[in-house]
Backbone and ligand atoms as CSV (ligand in chain L), in Angstrom:
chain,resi,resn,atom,element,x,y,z
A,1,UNK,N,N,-58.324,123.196,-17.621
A,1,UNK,CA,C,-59.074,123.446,-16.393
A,1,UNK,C,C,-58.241,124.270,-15.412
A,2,UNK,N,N,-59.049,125.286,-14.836
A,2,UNK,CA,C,-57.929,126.222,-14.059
A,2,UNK,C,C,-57.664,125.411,-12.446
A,3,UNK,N,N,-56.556,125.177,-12.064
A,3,UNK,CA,C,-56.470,124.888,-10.889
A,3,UNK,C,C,-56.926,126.083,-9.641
A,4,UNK,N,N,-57.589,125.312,-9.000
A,4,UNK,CA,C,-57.896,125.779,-7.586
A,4,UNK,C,C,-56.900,125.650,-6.550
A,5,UNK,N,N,-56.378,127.441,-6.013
A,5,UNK,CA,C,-55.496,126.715,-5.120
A,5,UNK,C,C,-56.236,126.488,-4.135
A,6,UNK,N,N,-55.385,125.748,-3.438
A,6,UNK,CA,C,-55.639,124.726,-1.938
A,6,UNK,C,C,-55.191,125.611,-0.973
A,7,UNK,N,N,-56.309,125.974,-0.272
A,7,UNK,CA,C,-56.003,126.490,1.064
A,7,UNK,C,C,-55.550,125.252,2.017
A,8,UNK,N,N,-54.537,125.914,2.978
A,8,UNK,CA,C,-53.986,124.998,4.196
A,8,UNK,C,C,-55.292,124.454,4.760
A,9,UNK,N,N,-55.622,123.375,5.310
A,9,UNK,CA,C,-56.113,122.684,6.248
A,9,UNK,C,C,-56.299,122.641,7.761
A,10,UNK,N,N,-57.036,123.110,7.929
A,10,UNK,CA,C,-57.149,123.037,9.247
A,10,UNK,C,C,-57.897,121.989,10.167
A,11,UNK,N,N,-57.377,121.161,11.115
A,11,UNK,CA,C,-58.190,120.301,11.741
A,11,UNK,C,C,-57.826,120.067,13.037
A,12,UNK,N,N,-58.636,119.567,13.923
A,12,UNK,CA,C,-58.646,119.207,15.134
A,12,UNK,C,C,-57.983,118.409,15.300
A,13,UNK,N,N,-57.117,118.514,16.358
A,13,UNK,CA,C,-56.084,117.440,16.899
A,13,UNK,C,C,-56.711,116.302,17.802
A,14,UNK,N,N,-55.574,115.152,17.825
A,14,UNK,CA,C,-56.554,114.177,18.921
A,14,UNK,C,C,-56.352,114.923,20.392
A,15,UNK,N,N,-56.847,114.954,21.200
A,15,UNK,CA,C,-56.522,115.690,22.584
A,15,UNK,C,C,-56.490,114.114,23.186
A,16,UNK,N,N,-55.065,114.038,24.060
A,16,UNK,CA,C,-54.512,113.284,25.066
A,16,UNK,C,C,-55.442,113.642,25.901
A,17,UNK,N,N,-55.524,112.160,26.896
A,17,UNK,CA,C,-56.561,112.432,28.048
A,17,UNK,C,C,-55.473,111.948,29.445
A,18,UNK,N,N,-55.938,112.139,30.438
A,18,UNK,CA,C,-55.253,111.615,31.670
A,18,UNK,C,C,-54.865,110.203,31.830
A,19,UNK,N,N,-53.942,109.978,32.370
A,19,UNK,CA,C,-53.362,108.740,31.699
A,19,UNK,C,C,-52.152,108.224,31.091
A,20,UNK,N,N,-52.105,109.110,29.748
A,20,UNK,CA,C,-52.159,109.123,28.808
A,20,UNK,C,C,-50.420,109.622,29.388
A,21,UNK,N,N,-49.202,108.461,28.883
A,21,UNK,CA,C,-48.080,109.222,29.841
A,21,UNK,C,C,-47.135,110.375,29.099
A,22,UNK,N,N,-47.515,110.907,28.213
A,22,UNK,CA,C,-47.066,111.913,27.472
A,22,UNK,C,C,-47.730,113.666,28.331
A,23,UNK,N,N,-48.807,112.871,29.144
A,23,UNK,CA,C,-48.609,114.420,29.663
A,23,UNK,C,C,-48.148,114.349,30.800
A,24,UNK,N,N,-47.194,113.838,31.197
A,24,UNK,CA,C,-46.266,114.020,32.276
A,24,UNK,C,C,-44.991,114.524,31.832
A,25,UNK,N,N,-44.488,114.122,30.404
A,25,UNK,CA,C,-43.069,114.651,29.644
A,25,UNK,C,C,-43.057,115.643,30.262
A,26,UNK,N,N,-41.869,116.457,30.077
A,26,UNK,CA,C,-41.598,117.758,29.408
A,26,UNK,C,C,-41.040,118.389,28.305
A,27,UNK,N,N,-41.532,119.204,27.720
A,27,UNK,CA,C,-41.610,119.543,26.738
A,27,UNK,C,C,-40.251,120.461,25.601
A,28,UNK,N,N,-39.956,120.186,24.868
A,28,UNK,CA,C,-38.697,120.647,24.339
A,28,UNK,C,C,-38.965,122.120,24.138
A,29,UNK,N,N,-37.858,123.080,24.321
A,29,UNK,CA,C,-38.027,125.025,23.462
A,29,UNK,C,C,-37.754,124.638,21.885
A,30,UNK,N,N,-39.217,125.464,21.397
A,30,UNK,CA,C,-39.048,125.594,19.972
A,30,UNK,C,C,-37.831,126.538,19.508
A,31,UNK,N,N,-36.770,126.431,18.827
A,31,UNK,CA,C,-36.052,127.310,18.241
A,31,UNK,C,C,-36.552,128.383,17.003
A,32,UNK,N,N,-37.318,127.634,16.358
A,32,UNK,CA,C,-37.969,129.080,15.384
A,32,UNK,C,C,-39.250,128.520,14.532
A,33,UNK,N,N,-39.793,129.706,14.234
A,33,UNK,CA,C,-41.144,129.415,13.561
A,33,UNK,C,C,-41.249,128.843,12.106
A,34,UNK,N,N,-41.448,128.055,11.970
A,34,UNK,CA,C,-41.524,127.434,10.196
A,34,UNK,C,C,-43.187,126.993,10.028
A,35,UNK,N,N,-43.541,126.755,9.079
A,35,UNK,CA,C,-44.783,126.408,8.110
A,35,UNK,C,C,-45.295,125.221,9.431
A,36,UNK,N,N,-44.047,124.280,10.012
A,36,UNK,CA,C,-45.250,123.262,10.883
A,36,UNK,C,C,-45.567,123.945,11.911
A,37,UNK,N,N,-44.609,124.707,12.844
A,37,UNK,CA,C,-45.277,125.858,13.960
A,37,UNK,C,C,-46.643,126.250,13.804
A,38,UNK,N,N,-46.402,127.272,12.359
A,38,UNK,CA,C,-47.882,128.348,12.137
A,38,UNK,C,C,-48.902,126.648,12.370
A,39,UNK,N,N,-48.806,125.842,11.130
A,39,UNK,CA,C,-49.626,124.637,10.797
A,39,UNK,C,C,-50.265,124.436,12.569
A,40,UNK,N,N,-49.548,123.934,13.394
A,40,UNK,CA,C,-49.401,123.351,14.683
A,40,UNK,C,C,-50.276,124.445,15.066
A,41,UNK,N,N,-50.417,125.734,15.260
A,41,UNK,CA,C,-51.190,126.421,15.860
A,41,UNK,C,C,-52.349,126.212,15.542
A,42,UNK,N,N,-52.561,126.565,14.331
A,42,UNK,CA,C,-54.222,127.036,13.580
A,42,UNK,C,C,-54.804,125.894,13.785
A,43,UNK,N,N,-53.678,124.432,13.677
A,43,UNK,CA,C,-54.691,123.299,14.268
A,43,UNK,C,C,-55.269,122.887,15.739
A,44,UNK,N,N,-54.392,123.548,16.579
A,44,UNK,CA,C,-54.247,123.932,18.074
A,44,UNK,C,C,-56.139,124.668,18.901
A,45,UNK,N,N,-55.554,125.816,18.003
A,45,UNK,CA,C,-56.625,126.457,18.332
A,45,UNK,C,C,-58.126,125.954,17.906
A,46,UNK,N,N,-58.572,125.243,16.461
A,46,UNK,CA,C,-59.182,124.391,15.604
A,46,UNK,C,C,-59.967,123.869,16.905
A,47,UNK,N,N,-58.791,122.835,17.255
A,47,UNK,CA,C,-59.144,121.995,18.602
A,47,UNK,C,C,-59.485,122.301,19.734
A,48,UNK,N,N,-58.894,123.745,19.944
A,48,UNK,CA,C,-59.518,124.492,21.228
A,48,UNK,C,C,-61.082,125.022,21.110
A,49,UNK,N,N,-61.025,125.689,20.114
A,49,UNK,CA,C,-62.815,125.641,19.398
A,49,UNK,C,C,-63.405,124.492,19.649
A,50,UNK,N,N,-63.168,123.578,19.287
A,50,UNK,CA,C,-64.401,122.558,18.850
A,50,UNK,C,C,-64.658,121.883,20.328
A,51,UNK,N,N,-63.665,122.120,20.673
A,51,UNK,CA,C,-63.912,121.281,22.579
A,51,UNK,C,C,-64.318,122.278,23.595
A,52,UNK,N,N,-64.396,123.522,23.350
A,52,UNK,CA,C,-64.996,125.111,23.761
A,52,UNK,C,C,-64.164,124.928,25.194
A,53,UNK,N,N,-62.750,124.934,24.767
A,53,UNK,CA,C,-61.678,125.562,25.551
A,53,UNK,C,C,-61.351,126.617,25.777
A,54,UNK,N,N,-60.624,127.055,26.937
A,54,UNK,CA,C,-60.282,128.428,26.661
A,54,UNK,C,C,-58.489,128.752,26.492
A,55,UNK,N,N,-57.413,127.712,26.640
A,55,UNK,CA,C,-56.410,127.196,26.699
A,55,UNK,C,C,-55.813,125.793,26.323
A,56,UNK,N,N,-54.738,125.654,25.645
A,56,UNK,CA,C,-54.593,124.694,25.208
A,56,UNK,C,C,-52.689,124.623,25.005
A,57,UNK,N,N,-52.452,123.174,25.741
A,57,UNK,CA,C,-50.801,123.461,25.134
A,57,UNK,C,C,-50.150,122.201,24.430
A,58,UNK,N,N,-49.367,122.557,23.641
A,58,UNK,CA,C,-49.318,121.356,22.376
A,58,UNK,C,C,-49.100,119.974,23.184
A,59,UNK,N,N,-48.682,119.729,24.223
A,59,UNK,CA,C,-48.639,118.130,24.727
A,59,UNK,C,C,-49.577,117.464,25.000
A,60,UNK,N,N,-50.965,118.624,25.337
A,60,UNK,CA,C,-52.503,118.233,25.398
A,60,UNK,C,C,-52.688,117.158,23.999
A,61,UNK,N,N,-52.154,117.269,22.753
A,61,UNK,CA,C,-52.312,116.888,21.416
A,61,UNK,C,C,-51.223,116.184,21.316
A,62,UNK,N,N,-49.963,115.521,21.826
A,62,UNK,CA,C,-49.111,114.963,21.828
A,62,UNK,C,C,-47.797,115.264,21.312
A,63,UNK,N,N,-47.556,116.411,21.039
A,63,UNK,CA,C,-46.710,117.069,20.699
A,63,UNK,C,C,-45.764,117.963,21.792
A,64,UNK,N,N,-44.625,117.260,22.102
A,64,UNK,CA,C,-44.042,117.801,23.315
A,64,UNK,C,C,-42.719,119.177,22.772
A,65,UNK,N,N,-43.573,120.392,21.938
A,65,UNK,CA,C,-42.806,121.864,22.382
A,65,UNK,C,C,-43.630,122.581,23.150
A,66,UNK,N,N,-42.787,123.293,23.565
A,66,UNK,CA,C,-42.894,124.580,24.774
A,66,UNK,C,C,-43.519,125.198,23.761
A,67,UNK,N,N,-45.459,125.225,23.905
A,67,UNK,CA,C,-46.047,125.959,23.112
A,67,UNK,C,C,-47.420,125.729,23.795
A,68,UNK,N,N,-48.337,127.103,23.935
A,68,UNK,CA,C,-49.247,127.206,24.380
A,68,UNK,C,C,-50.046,128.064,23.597
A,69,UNK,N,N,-51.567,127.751,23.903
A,69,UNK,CA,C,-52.407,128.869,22.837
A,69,UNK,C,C,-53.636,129.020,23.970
A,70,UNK,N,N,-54.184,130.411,24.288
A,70,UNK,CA,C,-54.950,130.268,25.297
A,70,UNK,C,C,-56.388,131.452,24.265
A,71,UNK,N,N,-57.491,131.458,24.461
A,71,UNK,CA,C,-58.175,132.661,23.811
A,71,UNK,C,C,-59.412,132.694,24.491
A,72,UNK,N,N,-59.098,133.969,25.712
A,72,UNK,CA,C,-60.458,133.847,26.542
A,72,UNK,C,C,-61.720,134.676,26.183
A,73,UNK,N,N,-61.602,134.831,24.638
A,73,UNK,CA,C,-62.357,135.457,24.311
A,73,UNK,C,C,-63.759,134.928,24.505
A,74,UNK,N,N,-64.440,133.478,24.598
A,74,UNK,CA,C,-65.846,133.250,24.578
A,74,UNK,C,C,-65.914,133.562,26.050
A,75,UNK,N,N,-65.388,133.578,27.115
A,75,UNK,CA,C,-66.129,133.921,28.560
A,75,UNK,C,C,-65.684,135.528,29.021
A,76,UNK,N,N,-64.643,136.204,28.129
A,76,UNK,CA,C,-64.504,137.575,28.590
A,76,UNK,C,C,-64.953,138.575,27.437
A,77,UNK,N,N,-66.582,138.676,26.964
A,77,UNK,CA,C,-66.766,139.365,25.951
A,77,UNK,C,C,-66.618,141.075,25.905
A,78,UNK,N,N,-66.206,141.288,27.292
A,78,UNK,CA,C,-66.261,142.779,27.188
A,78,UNK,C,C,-64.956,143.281,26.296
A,79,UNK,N,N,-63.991,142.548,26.106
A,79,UNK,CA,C,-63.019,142.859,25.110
A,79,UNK,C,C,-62.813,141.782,24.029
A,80,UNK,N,N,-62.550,142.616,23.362
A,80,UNK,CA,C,-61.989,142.278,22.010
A,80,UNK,C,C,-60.885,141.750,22.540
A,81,UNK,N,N,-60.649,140.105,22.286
A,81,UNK,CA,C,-59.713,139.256,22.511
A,81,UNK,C,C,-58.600,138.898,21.196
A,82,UNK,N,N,-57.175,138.822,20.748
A,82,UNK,CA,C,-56.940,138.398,20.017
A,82,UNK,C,C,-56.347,136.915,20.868
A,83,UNK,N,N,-56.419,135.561,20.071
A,83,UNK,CA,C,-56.038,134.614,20.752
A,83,UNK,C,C,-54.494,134.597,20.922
A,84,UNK,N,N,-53.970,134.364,22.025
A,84,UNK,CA,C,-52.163,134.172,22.280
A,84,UNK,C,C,-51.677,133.002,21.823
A,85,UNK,N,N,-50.787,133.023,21.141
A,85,UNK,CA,C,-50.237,131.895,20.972
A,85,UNK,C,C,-48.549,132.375,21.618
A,86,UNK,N,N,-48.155,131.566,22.727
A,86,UNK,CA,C,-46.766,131.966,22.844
A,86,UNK,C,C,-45.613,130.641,22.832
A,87,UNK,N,N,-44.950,130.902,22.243
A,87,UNK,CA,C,-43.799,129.716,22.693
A,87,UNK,C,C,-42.485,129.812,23.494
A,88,UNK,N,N,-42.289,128.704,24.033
A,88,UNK,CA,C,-41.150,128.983,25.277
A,88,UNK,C,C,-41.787,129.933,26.524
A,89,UNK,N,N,-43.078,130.140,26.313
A,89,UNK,CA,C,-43.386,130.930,27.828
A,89,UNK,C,C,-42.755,130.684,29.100
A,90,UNK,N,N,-42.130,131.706,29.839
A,90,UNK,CA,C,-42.130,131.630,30.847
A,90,UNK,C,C,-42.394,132.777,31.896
A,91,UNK,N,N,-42.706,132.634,33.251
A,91,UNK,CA,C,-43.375,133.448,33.807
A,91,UNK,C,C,-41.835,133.458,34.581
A,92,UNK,N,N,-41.897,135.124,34.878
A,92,UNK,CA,C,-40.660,135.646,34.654
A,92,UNK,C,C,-40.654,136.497,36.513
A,93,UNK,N,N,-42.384,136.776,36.608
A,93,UNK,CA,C,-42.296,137.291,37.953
A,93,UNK,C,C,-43.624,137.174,38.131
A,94,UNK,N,N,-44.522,137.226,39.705
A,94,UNK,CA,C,-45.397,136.727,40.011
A,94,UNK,C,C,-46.205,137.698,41.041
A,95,UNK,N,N,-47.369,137.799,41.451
A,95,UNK,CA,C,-47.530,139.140,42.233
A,95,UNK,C,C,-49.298,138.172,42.902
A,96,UNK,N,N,-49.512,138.759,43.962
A,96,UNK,CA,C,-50.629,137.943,44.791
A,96,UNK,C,C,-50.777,136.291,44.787
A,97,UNK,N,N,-52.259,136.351,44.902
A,97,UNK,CA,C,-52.156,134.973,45.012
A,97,UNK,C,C,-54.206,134.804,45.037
A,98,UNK,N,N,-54.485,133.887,44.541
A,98,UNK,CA,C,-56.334,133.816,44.260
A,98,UNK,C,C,-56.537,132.408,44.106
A,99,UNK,N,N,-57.700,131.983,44.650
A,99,UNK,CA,C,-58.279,130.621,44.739
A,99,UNK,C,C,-59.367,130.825,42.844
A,100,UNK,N,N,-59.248,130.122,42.245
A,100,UNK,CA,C,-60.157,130.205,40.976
A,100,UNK,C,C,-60.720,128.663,40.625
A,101,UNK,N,N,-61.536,128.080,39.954
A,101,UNK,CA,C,-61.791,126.885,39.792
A,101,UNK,C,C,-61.578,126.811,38.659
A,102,UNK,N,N,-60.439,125.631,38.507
A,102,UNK,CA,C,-60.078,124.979,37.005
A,102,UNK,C,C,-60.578,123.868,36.497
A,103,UNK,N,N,-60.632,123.516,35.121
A,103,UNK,CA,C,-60.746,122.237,34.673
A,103,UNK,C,C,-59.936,122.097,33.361
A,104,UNK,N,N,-59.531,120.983,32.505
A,104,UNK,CA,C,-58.981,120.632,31.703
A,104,UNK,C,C,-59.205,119.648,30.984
A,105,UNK,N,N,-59.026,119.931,29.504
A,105,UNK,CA,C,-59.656,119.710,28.361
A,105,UNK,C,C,-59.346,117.810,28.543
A,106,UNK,N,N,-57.888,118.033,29.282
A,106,UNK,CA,C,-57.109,116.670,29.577
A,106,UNK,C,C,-58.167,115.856,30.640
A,107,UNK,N,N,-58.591,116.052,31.100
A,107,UNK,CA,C,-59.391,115.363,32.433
A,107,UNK,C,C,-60.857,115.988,32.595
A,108,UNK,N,N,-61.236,115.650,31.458
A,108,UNK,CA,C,-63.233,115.989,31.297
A,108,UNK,C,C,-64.000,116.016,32.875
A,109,UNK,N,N,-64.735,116.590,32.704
A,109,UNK,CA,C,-65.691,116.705,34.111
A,109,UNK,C,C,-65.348,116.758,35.098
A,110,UNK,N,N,-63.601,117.032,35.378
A,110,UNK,CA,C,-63.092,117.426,36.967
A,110,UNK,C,C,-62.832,118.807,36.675
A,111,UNK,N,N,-63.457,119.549,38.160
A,111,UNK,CA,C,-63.130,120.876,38.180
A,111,UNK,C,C,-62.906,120.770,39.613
A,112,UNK,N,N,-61.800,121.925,39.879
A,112,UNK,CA,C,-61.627,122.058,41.350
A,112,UNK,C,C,-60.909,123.728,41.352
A,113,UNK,N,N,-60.887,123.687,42.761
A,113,UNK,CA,C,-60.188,124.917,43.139
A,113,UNK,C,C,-58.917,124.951,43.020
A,114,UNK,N,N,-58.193,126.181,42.732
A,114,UNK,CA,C,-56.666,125.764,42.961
A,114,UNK,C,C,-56.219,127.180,43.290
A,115,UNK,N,N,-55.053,127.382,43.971
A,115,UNK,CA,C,-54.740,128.409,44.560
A,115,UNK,C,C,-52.980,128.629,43.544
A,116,UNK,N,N,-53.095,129.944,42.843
A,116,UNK,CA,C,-52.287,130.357,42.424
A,116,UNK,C,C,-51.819,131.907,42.241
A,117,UNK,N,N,-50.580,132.458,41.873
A,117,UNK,CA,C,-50.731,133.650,41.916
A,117,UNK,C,C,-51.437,134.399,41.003
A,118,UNK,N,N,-51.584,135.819,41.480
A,118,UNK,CA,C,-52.900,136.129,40.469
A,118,UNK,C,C,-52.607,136.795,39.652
A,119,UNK,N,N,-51.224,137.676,39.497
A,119,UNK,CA,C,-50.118,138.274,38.295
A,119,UNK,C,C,-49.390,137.807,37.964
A,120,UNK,N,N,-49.240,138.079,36.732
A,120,UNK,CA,C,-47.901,137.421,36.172
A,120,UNK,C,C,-47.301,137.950,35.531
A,121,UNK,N,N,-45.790,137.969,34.989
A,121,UNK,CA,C,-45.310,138.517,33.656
A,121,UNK,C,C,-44.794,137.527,33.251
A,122,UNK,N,N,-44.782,137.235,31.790
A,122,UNK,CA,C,-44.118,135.999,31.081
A,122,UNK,C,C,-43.455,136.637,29.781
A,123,UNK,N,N,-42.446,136.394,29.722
A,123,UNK,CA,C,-41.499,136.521,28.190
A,123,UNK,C,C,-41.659,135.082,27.445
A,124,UNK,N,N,-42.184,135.301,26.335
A,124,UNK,CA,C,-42.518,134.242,25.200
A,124,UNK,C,C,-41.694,134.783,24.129
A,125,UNK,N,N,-41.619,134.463,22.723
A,125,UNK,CA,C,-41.896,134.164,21.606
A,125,UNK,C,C,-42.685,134.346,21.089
A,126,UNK,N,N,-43.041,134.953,20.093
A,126,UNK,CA,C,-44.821,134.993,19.521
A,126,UNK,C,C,-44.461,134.411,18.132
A,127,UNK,N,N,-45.923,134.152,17.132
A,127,UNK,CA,C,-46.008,132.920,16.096
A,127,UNK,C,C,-45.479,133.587,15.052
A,128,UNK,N,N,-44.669,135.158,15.238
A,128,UNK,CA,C,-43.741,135.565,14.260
A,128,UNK,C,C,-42.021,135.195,14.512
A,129,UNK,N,N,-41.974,134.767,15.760
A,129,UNK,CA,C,-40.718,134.671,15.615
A,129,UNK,C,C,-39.741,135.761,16.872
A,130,UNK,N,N,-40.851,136.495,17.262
A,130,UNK,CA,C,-40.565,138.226,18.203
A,130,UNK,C,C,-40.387,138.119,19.642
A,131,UNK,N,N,-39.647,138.224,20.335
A,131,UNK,CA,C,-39.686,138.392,21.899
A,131,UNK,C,C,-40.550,139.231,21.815
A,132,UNK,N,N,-41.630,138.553,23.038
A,132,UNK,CA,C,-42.818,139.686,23.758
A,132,UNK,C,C,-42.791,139.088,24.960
A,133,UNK,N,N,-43.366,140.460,25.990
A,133,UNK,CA,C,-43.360,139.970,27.436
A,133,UNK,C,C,-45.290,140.431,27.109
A,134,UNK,N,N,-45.572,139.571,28.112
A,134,UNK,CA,C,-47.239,139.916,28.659
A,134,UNK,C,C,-47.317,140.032,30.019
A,135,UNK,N,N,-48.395,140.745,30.329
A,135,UNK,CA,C,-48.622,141.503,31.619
A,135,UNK,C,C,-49.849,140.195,31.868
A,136,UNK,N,N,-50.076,139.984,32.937
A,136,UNK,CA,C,-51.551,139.269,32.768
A,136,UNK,C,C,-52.033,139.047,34.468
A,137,UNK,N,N,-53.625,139.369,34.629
A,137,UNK,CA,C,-53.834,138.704,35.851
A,137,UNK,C,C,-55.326,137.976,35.428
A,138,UNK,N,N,-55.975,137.926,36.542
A,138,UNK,CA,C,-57.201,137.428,36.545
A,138,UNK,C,C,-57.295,136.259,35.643
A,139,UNK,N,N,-58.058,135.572,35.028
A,139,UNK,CA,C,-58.196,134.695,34.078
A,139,UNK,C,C,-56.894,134.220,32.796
A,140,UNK,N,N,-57.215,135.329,32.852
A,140,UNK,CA,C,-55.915,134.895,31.616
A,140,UNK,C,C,-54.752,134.557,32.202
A,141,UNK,N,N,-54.247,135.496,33.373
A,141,UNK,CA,C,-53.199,135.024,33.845
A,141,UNK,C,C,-53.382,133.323,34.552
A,142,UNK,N,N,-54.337,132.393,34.907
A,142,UNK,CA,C,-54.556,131.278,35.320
A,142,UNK,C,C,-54.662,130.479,34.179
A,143,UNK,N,N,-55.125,131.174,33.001
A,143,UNK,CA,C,-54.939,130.048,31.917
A,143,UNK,C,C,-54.002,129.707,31.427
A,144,UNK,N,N,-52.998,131.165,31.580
A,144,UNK,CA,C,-51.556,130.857,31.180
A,144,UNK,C,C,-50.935,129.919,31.886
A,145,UNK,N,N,-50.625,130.071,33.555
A,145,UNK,CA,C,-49.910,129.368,34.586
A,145,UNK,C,C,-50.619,127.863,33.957
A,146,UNK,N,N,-51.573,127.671,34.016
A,146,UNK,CA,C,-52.268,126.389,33.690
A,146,UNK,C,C,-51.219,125.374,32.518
A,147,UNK,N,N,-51.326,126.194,31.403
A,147,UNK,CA,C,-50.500,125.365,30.282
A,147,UNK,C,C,-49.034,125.428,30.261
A,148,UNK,N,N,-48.681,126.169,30.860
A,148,UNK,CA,C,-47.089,126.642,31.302
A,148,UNK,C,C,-47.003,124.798,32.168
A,149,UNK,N,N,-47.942,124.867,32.876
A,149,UNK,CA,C,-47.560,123.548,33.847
A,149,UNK,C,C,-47.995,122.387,33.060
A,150,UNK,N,N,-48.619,122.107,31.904
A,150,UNK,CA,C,-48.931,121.120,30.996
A,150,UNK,C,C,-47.332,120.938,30.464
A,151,UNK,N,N,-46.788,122.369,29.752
A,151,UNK,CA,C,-44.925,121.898,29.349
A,151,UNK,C,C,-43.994,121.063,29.932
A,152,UNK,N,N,-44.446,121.506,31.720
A,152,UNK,CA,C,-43.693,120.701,32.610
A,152,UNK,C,C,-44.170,119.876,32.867
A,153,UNK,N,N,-45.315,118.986,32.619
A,153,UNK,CA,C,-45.522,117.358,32.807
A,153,UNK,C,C,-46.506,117.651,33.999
A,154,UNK,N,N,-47.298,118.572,34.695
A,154,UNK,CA,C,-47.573,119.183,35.620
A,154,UNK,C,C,-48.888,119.391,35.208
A,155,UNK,N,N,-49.916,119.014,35.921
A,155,UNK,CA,C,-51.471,118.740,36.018
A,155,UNK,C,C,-52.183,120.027,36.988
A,156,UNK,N,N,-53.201,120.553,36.627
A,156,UNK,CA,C,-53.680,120.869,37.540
A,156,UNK,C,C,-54.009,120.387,38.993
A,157,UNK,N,N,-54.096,118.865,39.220
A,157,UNK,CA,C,-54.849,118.469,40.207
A,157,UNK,C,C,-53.623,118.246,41.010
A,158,UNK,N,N,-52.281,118.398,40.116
A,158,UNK,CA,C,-50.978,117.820,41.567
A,158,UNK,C,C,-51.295,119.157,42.232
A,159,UNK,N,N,-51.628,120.354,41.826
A,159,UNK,CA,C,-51.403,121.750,42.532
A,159,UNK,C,C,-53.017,121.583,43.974
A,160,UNK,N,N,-53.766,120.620,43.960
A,160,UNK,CA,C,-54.697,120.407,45.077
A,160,UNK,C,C,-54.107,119.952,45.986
A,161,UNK,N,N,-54.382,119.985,47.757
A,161,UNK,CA,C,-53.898,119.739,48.947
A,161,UNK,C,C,-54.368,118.325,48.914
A,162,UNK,N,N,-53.478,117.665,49.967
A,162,UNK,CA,C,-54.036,116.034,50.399
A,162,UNK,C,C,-54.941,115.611,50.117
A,163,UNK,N,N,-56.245,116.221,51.393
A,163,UNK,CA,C,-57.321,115.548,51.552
A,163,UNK,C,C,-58.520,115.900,50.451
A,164,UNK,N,N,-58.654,116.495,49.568
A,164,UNK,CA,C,-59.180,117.521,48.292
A,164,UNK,C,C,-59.126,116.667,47.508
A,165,UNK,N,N,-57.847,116.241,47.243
A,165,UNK,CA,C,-57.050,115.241,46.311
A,165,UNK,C,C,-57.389,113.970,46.562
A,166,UNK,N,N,-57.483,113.629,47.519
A,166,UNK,CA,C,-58.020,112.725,47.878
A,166,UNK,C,C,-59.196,112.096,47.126
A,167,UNK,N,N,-60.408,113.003,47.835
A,167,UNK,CA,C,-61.592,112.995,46.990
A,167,UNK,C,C,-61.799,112.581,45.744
A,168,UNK,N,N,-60.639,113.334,44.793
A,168,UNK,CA,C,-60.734,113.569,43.837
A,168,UNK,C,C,-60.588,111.886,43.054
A,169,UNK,N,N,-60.006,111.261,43.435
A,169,UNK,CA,C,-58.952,109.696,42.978
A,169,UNK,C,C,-60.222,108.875,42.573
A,170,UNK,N,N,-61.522,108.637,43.195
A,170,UNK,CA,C,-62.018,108.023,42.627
A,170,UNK,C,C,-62.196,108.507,40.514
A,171,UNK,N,N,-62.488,109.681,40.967
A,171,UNK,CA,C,-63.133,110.196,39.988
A,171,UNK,C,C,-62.109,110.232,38.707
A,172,UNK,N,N,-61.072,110.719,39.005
A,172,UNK,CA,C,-59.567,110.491,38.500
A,172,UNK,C,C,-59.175,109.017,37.511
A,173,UNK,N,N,-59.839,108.152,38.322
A,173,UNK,CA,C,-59.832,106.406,38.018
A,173,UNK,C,C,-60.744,105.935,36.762
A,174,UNK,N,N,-62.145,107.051,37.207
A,174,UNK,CA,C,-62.569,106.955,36.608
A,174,UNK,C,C,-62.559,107.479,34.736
A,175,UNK,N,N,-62.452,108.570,34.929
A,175,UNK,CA,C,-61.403,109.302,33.851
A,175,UNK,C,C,-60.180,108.738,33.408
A,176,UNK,N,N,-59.518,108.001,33.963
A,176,UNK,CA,C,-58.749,107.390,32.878
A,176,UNK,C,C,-58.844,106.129,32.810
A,177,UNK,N,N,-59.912,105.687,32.935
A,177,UNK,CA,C,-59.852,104.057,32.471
A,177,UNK,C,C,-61.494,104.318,31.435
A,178,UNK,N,N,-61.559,105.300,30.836
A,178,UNK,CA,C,-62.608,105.607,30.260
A,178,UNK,C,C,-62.488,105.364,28.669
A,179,UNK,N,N,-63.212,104.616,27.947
A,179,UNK,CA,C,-63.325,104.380,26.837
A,179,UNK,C,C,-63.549,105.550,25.606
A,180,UNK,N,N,-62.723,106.025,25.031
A,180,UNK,CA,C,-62.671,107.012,23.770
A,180,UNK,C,C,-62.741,106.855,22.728
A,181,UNK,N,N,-63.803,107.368,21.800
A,181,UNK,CA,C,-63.407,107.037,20.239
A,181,UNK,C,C,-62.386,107.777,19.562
A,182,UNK,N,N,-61.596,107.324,18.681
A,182,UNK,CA,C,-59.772,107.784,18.440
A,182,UNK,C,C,-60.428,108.852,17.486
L,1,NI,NI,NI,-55.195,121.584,31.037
C-alpha cells in the first residue's frame, strides 16, 4: 500500500482570555526559526481566521515569545495583503498620534478608543530568519503597537484614561468571570 504523506497540521490554538495571568507576562526574544516557530505561526494565524481577527500575538495562545502575526487583509481589501508575521518586533521610531477604536480577541465584546501614535517603524525578524524593518501607519500600524503591548504583559484597556476606564470595570468583571468551553 503506498503511503500517503502527511501534510503538517494545522489548528487553532486555545486563545487566553482576560484574566487569564499569562497575559500580563512578558514575553521571551525568539533566537531562531525552527519547524516549532514556522508550526507556531500557521497555527497562529489558523486561530486568527477562525475568530476573524485581524492581529494576534503568541501569549494571546499561551505561549510567551516575542512573536506577533497581524493580516489586515479582510477589512483593507483595496490591497493585496500578505499576512506579517514578525518576531522580536520592536518599534524603533514613532511619528503623530490618532484616536482609533480597538478590541481584542483577549477581551470579547469590549471596544474602546485609544489614543496612539499613528507611524511607526519597527525592526523584526521575519519567519525566515531575516532582519526587516516595516514602515507602517494607519491600521496596521495600531495592530502592530497593539500586539507589541500583548509581549509586554500590556492590554489595550491599561492605555484608556481614569474615568473611561472606569466605565469600563463592570464590563471587564464581567468578561472574566465568564464561563468558556476549553
Ligand atoms: Ni489584543
Amino acid at each position: 500500500m503506498e503511503e500517503i504523506p502527511r501534510l503538517p497540521k494545522t489548528e487553532p490554538l486555545q486563545l487566553r482570555y482576560y484574566g487569564d495571568p499569562v497575559l500580563r507576562k512578558r514575553a521571551e526574544p525568539v533566537q531562531e526559526i525552527t519547524d516549532v516557530e514556522r508550526l507556531l505561526a500557521d497555527d497562529m494565524l489558523e486561530t486568527l481566521y477562525t475568530s476573524f481577527g485581524i492581529g494576534l500575538a503568541a501569549t494571546q495562545v499561551g505561549i510567551l515569545k516575542r512573536f506577533i502575526i497581524a493580516d489586515i487583509g479582510v477589512v483593507d481589501d483595496e490591497e493585496e495583503f500578505e499576512p506579517l508575521k514578525l518576531f522580536n518586533p520592536e518599534i524603533i521610531s514613532v511619528e503623530g498620534e490618532c484616536v482609533l477604536e480597538e478590541g481584542c480577541l483577549s477581551i470579547p465584546d469590549l471596544r474602546a478608543e485609544v489614543k496612539r501614535p499613528e507611524q511607526i517603524v519597527v525592526n523584526a525578524m521575519n519567519i525566515d530568519g531575516e532582519d526587516v524593518q516595516i514602515e507602517a501607519d494607519g491600521l496596521l500600524a495600531r495592530v502592530i503597537q497593539h500586539e507589541i503591548d500583548h509581549l509586554n504583559g500590556v492590554l489595550f484597556i491599561d492605555r484608556i484614561s481614569g474615568i473611561k476606564r472606569q466605565l469600563l470595570r463592570d464590563q471587564l468583571k464581567i468578561i472574566q468571570q465568564a464561563e468558556r468551553p476549553d
